[in-house]
MARKOLRO-88383 format. One line per field, with one value per residue (C-alpha): z, y, x; chain. Coordinates in Angstrom, 1 decimal. Layout:
w = c(Z / ...);
v = c(Y / ...);
u = c(X / ...);
kette = c(A / ...);
***
This chain:
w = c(3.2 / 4.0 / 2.3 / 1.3 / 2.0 / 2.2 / -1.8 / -1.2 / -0.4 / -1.2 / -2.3 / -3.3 / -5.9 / -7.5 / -8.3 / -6.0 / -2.9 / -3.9 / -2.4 / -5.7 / -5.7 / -5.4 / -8.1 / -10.3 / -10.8 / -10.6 / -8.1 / -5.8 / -6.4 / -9.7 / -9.1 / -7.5 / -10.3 / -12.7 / -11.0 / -10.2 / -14.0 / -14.6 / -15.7 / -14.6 / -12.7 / -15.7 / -18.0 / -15.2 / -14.9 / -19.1 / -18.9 / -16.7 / -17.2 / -14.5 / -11.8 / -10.0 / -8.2 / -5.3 / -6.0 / -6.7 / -2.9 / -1.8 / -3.3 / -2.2 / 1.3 / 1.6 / 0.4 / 2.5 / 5.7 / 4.2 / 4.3 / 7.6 / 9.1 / 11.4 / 9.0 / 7.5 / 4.1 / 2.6 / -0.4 / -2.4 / -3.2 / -6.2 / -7.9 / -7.6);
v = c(-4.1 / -1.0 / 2.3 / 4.5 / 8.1 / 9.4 / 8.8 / 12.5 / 15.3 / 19.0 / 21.9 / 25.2 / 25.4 / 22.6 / 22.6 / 25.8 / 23.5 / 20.9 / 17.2 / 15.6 / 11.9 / 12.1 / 13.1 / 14.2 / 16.6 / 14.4 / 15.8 / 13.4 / 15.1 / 14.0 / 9.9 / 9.8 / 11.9 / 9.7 / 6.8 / 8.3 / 9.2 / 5.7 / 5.0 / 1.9 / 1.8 / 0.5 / 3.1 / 5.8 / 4.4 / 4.0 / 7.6 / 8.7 / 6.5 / 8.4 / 7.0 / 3.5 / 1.6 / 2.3 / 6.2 / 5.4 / 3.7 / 6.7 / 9.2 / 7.2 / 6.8 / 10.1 / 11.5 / 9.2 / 10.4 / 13.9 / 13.1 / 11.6 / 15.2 / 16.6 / 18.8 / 18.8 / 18.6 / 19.8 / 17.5 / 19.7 / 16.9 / 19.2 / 17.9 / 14.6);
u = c(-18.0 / -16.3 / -16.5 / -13.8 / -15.8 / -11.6 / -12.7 / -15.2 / -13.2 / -14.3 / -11.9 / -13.3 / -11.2 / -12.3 / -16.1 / -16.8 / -16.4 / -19.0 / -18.0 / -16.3 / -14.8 / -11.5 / -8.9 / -11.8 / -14.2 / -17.2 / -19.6 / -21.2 / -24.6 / -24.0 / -24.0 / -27.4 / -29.0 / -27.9 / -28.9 / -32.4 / -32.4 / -32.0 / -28.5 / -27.0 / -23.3 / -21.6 / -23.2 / -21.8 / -18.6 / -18.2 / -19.1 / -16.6 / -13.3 / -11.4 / -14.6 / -14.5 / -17.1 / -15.7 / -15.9 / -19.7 / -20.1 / -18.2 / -20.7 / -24.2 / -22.6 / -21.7 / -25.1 / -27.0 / -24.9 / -25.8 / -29.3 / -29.6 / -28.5 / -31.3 / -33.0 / -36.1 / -36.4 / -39.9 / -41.4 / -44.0 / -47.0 / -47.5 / -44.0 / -44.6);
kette = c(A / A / A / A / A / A / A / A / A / A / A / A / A / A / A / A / A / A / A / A / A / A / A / A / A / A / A / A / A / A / A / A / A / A / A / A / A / A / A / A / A / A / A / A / A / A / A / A / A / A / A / A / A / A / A / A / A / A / A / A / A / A / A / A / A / A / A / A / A / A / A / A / A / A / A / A / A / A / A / A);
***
């Protein structure tokens, strides 16, 4: 399966600069919160009727490309 990540693009117009699925202004922070939150794809996607699938894949793919950047992100033990 390929993913479309030309489905992320960032403008700072739109969203001050934040990496939004394409067309919209749906923030790809956005998709894994609500999936962490517990929502389901179809509950996302009935949501937001201008979102596909495919804009979903594109937002988890690009945030887990984020993530695998060399830096270190510090988890306080307190929070969880």
């Amino acid at each position: 399966m390929q993913i479309q990540t030309k489905l992320v693009v960032s403008n700072p117009s739109v969203m001050m600069g934040k990496p939004v699925i394409a067309g919209t202004r749906i923030t790809v922070e956005l998709i894994p919160n609500k999936l962490a939150a517990g929502e389901t794809v179809e509950q996302i996607l009935d949501a937001h009727p201008r979102l596909t699938r495919e804009g979903i894949q594109a937002a988890l793919a690009f945030a887990a490309e984020a993530l695998r950047a060399d830096v270190i992100y510090p988890i306080d033990e307190a929070v969880h």
